[in-house]
Every structure is written in C-alpha cells, then in structure tokens.
C-alpha positions in Angstrom: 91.9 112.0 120.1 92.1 109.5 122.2 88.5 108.1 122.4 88.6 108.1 118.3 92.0 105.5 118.6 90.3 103.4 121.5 87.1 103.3 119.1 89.4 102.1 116.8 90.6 99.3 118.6 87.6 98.3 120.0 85.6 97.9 116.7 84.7 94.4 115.8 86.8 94.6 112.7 89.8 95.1 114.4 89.5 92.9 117.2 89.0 90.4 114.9 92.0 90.9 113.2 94.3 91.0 116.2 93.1 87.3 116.9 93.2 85.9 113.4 96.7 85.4 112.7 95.8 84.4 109.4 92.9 87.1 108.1 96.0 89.8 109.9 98.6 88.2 107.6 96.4 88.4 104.4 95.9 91.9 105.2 99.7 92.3 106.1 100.6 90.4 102.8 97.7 93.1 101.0 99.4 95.8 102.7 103.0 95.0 101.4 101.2 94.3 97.8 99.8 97.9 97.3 103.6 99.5 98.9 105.2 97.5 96.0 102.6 98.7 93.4 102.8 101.9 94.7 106.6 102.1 94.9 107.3 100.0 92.5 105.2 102.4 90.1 106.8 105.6 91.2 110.7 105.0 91.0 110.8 104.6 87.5 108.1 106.9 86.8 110.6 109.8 88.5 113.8 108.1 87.3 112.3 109.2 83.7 111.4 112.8 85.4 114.9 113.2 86.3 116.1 112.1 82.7 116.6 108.3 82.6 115.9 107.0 79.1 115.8 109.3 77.2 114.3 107.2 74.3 110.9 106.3 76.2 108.3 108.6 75.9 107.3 110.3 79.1 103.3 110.1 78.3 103.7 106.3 77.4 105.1 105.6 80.6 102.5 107.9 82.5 99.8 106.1 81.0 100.6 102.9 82.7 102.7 103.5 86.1 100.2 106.8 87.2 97.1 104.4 87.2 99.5 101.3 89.1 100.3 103.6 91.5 97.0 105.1 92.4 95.8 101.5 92.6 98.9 100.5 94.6 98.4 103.9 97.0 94.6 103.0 97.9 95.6 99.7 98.7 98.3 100.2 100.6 95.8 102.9 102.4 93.1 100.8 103.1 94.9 98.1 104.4 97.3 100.2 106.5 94.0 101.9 108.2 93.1 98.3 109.2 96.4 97.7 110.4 96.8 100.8 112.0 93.2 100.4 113.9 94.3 96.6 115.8 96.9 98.9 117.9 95.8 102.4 117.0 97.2 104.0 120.9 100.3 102.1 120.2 101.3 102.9 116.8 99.5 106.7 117.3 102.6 107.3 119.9 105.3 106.1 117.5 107.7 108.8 115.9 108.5 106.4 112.8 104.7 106.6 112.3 104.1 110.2 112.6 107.1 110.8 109.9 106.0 108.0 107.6 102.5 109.4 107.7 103.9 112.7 107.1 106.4 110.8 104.2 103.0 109.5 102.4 100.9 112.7 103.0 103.6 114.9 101.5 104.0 112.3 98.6 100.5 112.4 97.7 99.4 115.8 98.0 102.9 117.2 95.5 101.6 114.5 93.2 97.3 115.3 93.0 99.3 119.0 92.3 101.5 118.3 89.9 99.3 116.3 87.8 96.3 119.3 88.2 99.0 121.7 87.4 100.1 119.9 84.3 97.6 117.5 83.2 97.3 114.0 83.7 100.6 112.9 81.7 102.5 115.9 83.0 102.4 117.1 79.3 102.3 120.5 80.4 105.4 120.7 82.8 108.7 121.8 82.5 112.3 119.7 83.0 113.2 121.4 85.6 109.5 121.4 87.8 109.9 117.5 87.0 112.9 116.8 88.2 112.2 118.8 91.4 109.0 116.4 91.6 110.6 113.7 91.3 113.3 114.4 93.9 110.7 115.1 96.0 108.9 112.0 95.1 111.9 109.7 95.8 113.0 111.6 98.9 109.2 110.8 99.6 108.6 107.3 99.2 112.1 106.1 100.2 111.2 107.8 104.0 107.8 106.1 104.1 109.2 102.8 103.4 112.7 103.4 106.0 109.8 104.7 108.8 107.3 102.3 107.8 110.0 99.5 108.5 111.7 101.1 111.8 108.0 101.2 113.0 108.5 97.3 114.2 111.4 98.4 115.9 110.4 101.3 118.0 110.4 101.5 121.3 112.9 98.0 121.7 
C-alpha cells in the first residue's frame, strides 16, 4: 500500500499541483464546490424524508436535488482524489481521513440502495425506511464534513 501512495505522489499531476498554489486552490475551491452541491442537495432532500413540508411533493423534490447531488458527489470525488494524491502518505495516516472516508463510503452505498430498492424518486418506500435513511444520511454527511475539516488539524 505504500508504493500505490508514493506513486501517487510522485505522478506528474500531483507534483504539479503541490507547486502551483494557484491550479491547488482552483482545485481546493472545486473541491469545496461539489461538498456544497453535494451537501447542500442532501439536507433538505432528508429533511423532507423525515417529514419537513409536508405540502412539497417528495418526487418533485427528488427530481431536482438526487441529480445536484450526484453531480455535487463526483466532483467533490474527483477533486478530493487529486487532493488526496499531493500528500497521499500524509493524509493516508490521518484518523479524521479514515472516518471521513468511511462517513462518504457509508453515505453513498445506503443511498445507490435505497434508490435500487425503491426506485429513483423513492416512490416505492415507506415513512418509516425514509426517515431511517435519512438519519443515516445526516448522521453521514454531517461526519464527512466535521472529519473532512479536523483533517487540517491533525497531528498539531
């Protein structure tokens, strides 16, 4: 494992990133874009799961805040990986990593099977199996972002 994070670092892609302050703040700035998309897609999208307005149709709002966040999610993804590979040794030895990576995985993968379990807008699910979700979900997201921020604090 440690020869693939060594490769990491060493590829020309992230080398050049860890000396062009302003092509590593782009992709921080990307980075930070596809959290809030991603984030920023969920937390209503579970608020309504655990019975916030009432009024709004749940497939409505599924239509537009599932595809946000999958955009939002590949985004963050690809631009973490970059991120990840200018310091992969370092950040591969950092707890807050481990449990934000374990945050997102967990996230993801009750997600992809809740929507094959129910369909795409959820239409087949029950109250209680979505509120669970989206406990989960929040319980989810809120750790990835808390880790995902201690991260730059680890090891002071």
């Amino acid at each position: 494992m440690e020869s693939v994070l060594a490769s990491l670092e060493t590829a020309a892609l992230a080398q050049y990133l860890r000396g062009a302050r302003w092509a590593y703040a782009a992709v921080n700035g990307a980075h930070i874009l596809g959290i809030a998309l991603l984030v920023g897609a969920i937390v209503p999208l579970d608020l309504k799961l655990l019975g916030f307005w009432p009024r709004v149709d749940r497939r409505d709002l599924a239509r537009v805040l599932v595809p946000v966040s999958m955009a939002g999610l590949v985004l963050a993804a690809c631009m973490g990986f970059l991120l990840f590979a200018t310091r992969a040794t370092e950040y591969a030895d950092v707890t807050f990593f481990r449990i934000k990576l374990l945050f997102v995985f967990t996230g993801v993968s009750a997600a992809i099977l809740l929507h094959l379990r129910h369909g795409y807008l959820l239409q087949d699910a029950c109250a209680r199996t979505l509120r669970a979700h989206a406990l989960l979900s929040l319980v989810c997201w809120t750790g990835a972002l808390a880790c995902g921020r201690l991260i730059a604090f680890a090891g002071q």
